[in-house]
N, C-alpha and C positions, 0 to 999 in steps of 0.2 A: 268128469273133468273138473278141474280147478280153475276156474276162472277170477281175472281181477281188471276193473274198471279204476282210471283214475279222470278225477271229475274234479272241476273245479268250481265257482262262481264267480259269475259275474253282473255288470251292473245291467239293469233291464236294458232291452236293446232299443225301446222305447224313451227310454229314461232323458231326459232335458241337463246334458253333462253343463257343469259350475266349474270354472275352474278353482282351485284353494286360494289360502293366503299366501299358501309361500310360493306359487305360483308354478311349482314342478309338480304337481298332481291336481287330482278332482279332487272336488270338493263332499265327502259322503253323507252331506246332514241333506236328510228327506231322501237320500238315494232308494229304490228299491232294486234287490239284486235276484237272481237269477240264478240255475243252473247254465253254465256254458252250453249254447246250442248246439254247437258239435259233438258236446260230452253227450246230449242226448242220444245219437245216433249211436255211439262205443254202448252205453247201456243196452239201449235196444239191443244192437247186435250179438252182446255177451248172454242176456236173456233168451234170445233165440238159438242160439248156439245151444244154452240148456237145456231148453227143450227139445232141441233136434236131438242131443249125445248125454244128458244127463249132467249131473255132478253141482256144482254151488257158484254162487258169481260173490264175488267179497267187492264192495267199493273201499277207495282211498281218498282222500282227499288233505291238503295240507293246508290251513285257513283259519279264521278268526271265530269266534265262538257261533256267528252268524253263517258262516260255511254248512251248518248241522243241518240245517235246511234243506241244499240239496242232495246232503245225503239223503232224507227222509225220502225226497223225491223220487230217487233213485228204488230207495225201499220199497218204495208204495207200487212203483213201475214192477219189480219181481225179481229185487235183487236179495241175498240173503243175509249180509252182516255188509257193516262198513266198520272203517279205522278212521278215525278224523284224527290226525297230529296239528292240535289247538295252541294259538297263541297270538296276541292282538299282532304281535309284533309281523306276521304274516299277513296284516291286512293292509300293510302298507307296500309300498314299492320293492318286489322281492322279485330278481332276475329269476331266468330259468334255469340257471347253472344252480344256484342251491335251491330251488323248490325239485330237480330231479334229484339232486342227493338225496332229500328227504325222504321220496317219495319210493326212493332205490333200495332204500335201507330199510323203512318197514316191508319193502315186498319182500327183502330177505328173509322175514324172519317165516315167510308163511311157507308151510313144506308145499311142495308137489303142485307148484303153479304150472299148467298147460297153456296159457295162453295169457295176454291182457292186453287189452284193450285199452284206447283213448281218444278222444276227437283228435281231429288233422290240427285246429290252431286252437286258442284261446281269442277271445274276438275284443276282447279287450286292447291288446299291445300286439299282437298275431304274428309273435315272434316265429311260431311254427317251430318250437324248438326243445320241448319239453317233452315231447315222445322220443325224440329221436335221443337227446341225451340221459333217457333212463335209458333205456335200449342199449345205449354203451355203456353205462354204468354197471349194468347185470351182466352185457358181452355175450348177448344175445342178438338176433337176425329182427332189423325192424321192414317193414311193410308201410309203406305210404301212398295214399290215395288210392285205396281199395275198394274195387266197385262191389264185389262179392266174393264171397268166402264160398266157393268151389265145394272143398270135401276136407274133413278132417278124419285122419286116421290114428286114434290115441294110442294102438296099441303098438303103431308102428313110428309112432310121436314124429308124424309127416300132416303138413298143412299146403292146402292147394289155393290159390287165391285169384281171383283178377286181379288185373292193375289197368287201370288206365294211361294211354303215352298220347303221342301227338299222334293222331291220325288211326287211334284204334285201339287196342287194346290187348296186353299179354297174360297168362299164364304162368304162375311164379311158384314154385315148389319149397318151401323150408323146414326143415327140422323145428321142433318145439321142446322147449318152449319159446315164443316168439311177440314181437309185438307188434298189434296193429295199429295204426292213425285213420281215425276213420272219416271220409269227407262226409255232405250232406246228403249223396246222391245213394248214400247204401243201402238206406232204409225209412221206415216212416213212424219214427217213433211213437208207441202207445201212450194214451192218456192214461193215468193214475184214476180208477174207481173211489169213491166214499171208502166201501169196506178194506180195501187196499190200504187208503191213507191209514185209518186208524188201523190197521194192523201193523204197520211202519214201523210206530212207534213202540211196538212192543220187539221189535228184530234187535239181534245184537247188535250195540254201536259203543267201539271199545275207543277211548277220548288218551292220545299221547301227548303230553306237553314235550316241552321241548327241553324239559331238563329231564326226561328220561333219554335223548337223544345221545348217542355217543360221538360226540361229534371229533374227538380226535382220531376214532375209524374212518372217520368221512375224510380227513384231512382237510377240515377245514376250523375256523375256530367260531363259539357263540356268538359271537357279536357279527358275523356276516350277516346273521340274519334281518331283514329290516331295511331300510332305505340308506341306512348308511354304509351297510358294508355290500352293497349291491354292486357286483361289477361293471353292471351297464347301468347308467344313471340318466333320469331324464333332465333336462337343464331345465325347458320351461315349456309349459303349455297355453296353447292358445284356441279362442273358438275360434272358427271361420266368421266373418262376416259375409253374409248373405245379403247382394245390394243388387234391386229390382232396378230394372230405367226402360222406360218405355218412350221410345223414338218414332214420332209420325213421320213419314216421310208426303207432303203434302203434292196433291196433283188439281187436277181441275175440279170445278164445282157443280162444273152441267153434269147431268146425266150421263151423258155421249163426252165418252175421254178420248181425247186424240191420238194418232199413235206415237210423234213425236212424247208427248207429256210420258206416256209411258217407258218408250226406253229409256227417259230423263231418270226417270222413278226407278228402273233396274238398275242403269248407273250406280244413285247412290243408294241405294238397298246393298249392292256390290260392295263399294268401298267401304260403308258400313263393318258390313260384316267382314272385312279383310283387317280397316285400320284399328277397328275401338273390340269388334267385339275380336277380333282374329282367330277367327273359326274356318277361314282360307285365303 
């Protein structure tokens, strides 16, 4: 089987988010980034899938020269080549409508895809949107919030899946090739060994700029690319402010509290918590 993961990066989930100067994005100086969490699980999954039925896992990824990262990741995990289509201009604010074209268009060029794979969101922005519009893009069958991959029949180019719904869980049959989103709950992604990582490095990893792209196939033009030609645009970002307040509600000093003083004290515990913190 022919397998394909699309993986993205992002910023550690750990990370202490700044907002920028221009005030519509982070800020990336000291940032450390990350493979997407969810993309870990589509890897996983595409990995095992290999081993269960044979054949190659290819990672994509569409991103800034810093992206190469987690493909390595990916590598070291037991995938066997990636495609990085590089360019700064991808590390800034790029909707999900043109990061699926991109990513739609080099999967075309790769013959005899069976399957691909991708996390459920990006946890960044968690548009939830980017699987589901390659998936239309290629006019193919997608799959969302898949608990487990059932049975796959290549010969019969039939895939069997769970899904999870409210209250339980179905049974979904499609033709392949197809694509899945995969949540947290599918699998338990492996740790990357020493002799893995340095093996990584020596796996195919074939680098597209974006002026190999043909973008008047895409029907879209160069310049979408990047925060300005983005069709969803952020206007302005803000941290939360986190503000602590801690309220004594004071009663008697003896020992021995009265009962009056006490329902005094539920009272206003009550109204507390209805008027200021309005938790009911």
């Amino acid at each position: 089987m022919k397998i394909v993961v699309f993986i993205t990066q992002t910023q550690d989930t750990e990370a202490r988010i700044k907002v920028g100067s221009s005030g519509d994005s982070i800020d990336p100086e000291g940032m450390k980034w990350i493979m997407n969490p969810y993309d870990e699980f589509a890897v996983e999954e595409a990995i095992q899938t290999k081993e269960a039925y044979g054949g190659e896992v290819i990672l994509i990824t569409a991103g800034p020269q810093r992206a190469s990262q987690a493909l390595l990741q990916g590598l070291a995990m037991g995938a066997d080549s990636a495609v990085h289509i590089s360019d700064e201009a991808l590390g800034e604010t790029v909707d999900s409508f043109i990061i699926s074209k991109l990513l739609a268009s080099e999967l075309g060029k790769i013959d005899g895809v069976d399957l691909i794979f991708t996390g459920m969101k990006i946890i960044d922005e968690e548009s939830v949107q980017v699987g589901i519009q390659i998936a239309e893009e290629l006019g193919i069958p997608h799959l969302a919030l898949v608990s487990k991959v059932i049975d796959i029949k290549p010969e019969e180019k039939k895939l069997v899946c769970q899904k999870e719904i409210d209250g339980g869980s179905v049974s979904v049959e499609v033709l392949l090739p197809a694509l899945i989103t995969c949540p947290d709950a599918m699998n338990e992604p492996r740790y990357a060994s020493v002799p893995n990582i340095m093996k990584a490095k020596r796996k195919p990893m074939k680098t597209v700029s974006l002026d190999d792209v043909d973008f008047d196939s895409l029907g879209i033009g160069r310049d979408t690319v990047g925060k300005s030609g983005a069709k969803i645009k952020t206007v302005s970002l803000e941290v939360p402010e986190v503000q602590r307040k801690l309220k004594i509600i004071k009663g008697s000093d003896e020992t021995t509290v009265k009962g009056d003083e006490i329902a005094e004290s539920a009272r206003e515990l009550v109204k507390l918590l209805r008027d200021d913190a309005k938790v009911i």
